[in-house]
C-alpha positions in Angstrom: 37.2 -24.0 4.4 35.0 -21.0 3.5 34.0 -18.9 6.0 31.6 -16.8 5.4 29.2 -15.6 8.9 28.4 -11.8 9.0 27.9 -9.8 12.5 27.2 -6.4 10.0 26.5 -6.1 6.5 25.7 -8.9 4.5 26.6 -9.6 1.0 24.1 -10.5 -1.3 27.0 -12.0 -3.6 28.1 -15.1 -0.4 26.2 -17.5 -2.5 27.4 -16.6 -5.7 30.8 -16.9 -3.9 30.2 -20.1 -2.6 29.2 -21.7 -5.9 32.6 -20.2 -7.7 34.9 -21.7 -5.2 33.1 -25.2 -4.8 33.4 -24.8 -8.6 36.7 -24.4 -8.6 37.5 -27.1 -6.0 36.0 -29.9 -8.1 37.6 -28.3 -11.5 41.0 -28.8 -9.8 40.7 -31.6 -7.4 40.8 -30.1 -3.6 37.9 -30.2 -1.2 35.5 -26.8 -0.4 33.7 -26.8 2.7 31.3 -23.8 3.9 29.9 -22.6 6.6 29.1 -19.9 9.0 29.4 -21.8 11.7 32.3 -20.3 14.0 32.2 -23.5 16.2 34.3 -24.6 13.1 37.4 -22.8 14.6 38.7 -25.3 16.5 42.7 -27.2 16.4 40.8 -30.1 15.3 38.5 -28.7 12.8 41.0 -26.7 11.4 43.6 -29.3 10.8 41.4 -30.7 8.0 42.3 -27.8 6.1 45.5 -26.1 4.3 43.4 -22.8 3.7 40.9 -20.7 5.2 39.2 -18.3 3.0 37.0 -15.2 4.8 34.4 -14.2 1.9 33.1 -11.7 2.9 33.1 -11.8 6.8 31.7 -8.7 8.3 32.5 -7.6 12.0 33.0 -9.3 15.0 32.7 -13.3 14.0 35.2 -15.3 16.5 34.9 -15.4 20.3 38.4 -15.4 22.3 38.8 -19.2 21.9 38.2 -19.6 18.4 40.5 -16.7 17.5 43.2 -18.7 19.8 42.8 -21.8 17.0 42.9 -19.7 13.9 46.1 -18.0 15.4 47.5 -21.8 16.2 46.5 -22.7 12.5 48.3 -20.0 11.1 51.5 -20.5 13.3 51.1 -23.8 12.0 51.3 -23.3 8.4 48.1 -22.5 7.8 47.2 -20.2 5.0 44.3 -17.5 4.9 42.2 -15.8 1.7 40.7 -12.9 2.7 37.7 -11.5 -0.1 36.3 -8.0 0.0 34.8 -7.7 3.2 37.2 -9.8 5.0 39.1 -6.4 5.8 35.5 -5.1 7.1 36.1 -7.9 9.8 37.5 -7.9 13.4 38.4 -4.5 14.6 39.1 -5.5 17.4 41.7 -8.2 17.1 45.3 -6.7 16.1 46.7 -9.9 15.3 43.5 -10.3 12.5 44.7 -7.0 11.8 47.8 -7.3 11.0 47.1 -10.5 9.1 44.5 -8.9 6.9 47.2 -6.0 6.6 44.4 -3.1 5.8 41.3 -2.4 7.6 38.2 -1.3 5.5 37.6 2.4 5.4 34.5 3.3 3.2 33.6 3.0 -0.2 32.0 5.0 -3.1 29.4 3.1 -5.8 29.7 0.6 -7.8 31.4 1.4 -11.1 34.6 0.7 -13.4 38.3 1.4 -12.9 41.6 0.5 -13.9 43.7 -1.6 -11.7 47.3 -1.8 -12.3 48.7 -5.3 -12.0 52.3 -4.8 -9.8 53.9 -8.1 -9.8 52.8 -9.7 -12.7 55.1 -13.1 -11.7 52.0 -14.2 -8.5 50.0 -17.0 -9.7 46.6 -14.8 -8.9 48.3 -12.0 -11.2 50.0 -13.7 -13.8 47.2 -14.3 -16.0 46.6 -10.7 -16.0 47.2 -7.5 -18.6 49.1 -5.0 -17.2 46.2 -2.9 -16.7 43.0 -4.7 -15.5 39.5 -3.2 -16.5 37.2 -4.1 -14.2 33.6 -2.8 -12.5 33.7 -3.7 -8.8 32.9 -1.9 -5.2 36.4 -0.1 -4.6 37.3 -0.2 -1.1 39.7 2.8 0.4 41.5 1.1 3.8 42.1 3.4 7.0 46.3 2.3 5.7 48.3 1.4 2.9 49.4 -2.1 3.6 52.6 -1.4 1.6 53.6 0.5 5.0 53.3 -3.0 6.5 57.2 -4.1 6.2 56.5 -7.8 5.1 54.0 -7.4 2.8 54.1 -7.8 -1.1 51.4 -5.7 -3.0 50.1 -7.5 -6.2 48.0 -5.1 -7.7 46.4 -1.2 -7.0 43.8 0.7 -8.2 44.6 4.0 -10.6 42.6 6.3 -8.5 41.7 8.6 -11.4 39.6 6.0 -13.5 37.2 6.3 -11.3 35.3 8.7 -8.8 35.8 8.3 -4.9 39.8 7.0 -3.9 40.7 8.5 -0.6 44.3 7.4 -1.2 45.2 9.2 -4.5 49.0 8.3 -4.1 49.1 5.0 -3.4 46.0 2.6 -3.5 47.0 -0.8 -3.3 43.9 -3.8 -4.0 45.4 -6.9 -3.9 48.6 -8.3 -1.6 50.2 -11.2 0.3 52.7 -11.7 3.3 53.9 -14.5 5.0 52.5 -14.1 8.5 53.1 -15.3 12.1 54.3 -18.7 10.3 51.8 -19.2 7.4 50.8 -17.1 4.1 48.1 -14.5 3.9 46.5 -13.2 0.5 43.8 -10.5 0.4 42.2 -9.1 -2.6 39.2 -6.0 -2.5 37.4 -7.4 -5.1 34.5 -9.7 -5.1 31.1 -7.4 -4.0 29.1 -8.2 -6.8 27.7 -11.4 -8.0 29.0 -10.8 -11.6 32.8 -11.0 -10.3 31.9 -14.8 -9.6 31.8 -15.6 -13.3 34.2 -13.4 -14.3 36.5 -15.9 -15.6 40.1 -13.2 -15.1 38.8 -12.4 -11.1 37.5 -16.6 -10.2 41.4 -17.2 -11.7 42.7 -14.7 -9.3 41.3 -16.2 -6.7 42.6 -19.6 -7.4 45.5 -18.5 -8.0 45.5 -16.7 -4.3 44.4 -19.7 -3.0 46.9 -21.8 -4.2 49.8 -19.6 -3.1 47.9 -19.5 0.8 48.1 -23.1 0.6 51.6 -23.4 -0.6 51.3 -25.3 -3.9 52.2 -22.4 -6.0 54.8 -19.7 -5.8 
């Protein structure tokens, strides 16, 4: 299930988005739904699904009772994707917060920069170099999510190929966890339309999805 409502800013790239993942769904045989519909978040709705991906959320999306049924679907197994702006998402929910595992703080243009690849053994990483060139909107977050005990950071950014890192020691841009009872995978890439056919970041996200959903370690 893609979700992809905006209470803030809105990305011009949701569509572009959209079309990837549907793309990839019928490329490797598993079902893509969309919508922005939050009446989608209930135990029923969500059983139909062994991932949820948030592209590109933006602020407060869930009431109370549809944050209850993403938490059960999680406990249950569940898995969450979260894309760029999914860490721009949900302030004020700590349990969102810890699954995202970094909250958005700022960014500087667009532009190019180096991202080192940590664990080159995920399946959204393995297909990688070492060093990943790549023009994207860099998020800084308000934390590293290395800090965050159970988390396992995939890739970060080498703040000085590019202007405008507010974590020069550490800037993580891709990780996972296991979560509350089912798997969580963010990556900060993904504001522009081009990254949706750019073959290296569409197999990064397939390859996040299919370690959310279980099928690949």
């Amino acid at each position: 299930l893609v979700f992809s409502r905006t209470a803030g800013f809105r990305h011009g790239s949701i569509p572009a988005g959209i079309e990837a993942l549907r793309g990839l769904g019928a490329a490797r045989g598993f079902g893509v739904d969309a919508t922005e519909d939050p009446d989608a978040f209930t135990d029923a709705t969500l059983a139909r699904y062994r991932v949820v991906v948030f592209l590109n959320t933006t602020g407060d999306v869930l009431d109370d009772v549809q944050q209850g049924a993403f938490e059960r679907f999680i406990r249950a197994g569940g898995g969450y994707v979260g894309v760029h702006a999914a860490a721009d998402t949900e302030y004020d929910w700590p349990w969102y917060g810890g699954l995202v595992a970094g909250y958005f703080n700022g960014h500087p243009r667009i532009q190019p920069a180096t991202i080192d690849v940590e664990d080159a053994a995920h399946p959204s990483t393995r297909h990688l170099p070492g060093r990943w060139d790549r023009t994207d909107e860099w998020y800084n977050y308000r934390e590293s999510p290395r800090e965050r005990p159970r988390v396992r950071v995939l890739m970060r950014l080498d703040p000085t190929s590019y202007e405008g890192s507010t974590m020069p020691d550490d800037h993580p841009i891709a990780w996972c966890q296991a979560y509350d009872g089912g798997r969580a995978w963010y990556t900060g890439g993904g504001h522009t339309d081009e990254s949706y056919s750019e073959p290296a970041f569409v197999a990064h996200l397939l390859g996040g999805i299919r370690w959310a959903a279980g099928l690949d370690d």
